[in-house]
C-alpha positions in Angstrom: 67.6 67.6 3.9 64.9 67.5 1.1 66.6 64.1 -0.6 66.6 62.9 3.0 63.2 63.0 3.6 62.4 61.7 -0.4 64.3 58.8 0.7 62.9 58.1 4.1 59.9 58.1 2.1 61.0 55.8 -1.0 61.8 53.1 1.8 58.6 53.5 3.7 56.9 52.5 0.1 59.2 49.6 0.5 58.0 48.8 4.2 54.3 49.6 3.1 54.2 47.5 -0.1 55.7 44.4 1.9 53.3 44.5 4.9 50.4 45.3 2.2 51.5 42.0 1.1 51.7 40.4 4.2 48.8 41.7 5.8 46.7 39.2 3.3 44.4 41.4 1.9 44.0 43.6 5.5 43.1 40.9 6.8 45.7 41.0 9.8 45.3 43.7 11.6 49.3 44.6 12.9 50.3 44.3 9.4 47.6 46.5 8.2 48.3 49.0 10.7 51.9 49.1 9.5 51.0 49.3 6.2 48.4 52.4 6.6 51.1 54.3 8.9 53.9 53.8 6.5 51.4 54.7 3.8 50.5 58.0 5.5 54.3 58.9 6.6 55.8 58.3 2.9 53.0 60.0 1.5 53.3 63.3 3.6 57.2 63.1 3.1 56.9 62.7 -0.3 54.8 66.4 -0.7 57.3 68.2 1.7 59.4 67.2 -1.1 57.6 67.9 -3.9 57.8 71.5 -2.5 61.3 72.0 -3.3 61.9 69.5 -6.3 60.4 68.9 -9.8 57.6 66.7 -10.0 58.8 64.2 -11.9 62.4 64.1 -10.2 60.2 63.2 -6.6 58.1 60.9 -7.8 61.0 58.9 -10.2 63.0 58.5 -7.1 60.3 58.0 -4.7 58.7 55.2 -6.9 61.8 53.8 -7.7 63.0 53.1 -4.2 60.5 51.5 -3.4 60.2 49.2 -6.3 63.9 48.5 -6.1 63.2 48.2 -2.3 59.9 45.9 -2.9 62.0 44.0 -5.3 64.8 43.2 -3.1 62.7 42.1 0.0 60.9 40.0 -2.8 63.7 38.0 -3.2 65.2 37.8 0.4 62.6 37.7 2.4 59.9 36.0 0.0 62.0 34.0 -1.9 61.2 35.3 -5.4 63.0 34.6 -8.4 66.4 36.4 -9.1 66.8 35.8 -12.9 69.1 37.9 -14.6 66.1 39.7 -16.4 64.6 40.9 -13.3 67.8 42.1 -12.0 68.8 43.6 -15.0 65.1 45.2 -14.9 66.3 46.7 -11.1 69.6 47.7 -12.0 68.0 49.8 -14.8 65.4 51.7 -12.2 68.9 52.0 -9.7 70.1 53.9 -13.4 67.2 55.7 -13.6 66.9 56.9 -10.1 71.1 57.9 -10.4 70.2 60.5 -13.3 67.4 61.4 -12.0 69.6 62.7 -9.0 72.3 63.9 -11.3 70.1 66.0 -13.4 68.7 67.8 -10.4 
């Protein structure tokens, strides 16, 4: 249940970094509601975590969901670049994130 709610929480730093980006500096209100909720909710989800894993475990994974996740709605719903560098770069956080798990 504890890696369930880490990863709710990795994707809602997904959902919060993309309406960040999209509420234009907060200066659209629906996005920057979204963005302040998800905030809050992958925060708090993120310390009832923190309660049962290591530090560093939680925040790896959390952090690197949502930079894979940020990445990937970069490219598909932004239409950022997909050069094989920056998917190599995401494929090394996925790695990380894998033995992160593993070691825990």
């Amino acid at each position: 249940m504890i890696w369930l709610q880490l990863v709710i929480a990795g994707l809602l730093e997904t959902v919060w970094a993309y309406t960040m980006k999209q509420s234009h500096g907060f200066s659209r209100l629906g996005y920057s509601a979204v963005t302040i909720i998800a905030m809050i909710v992958s925060f708090w989800l993120l310390s009832r975590a923190m309660r049962e894993l290591p530090l560093g475990t939680a925040y790896v994974v959390w952090t690197g969901i949502g930079s894979v996740g940020a990445f990937l709605l970069g490219l598909f719903l932004l239409g950022e670049s997909a050069s094989p560098l920056r998917l190599a770069a995401a494929a090394m956080i996925v790695g990380g994130i894998l033995l992160m798990k593993a070691s825990s």
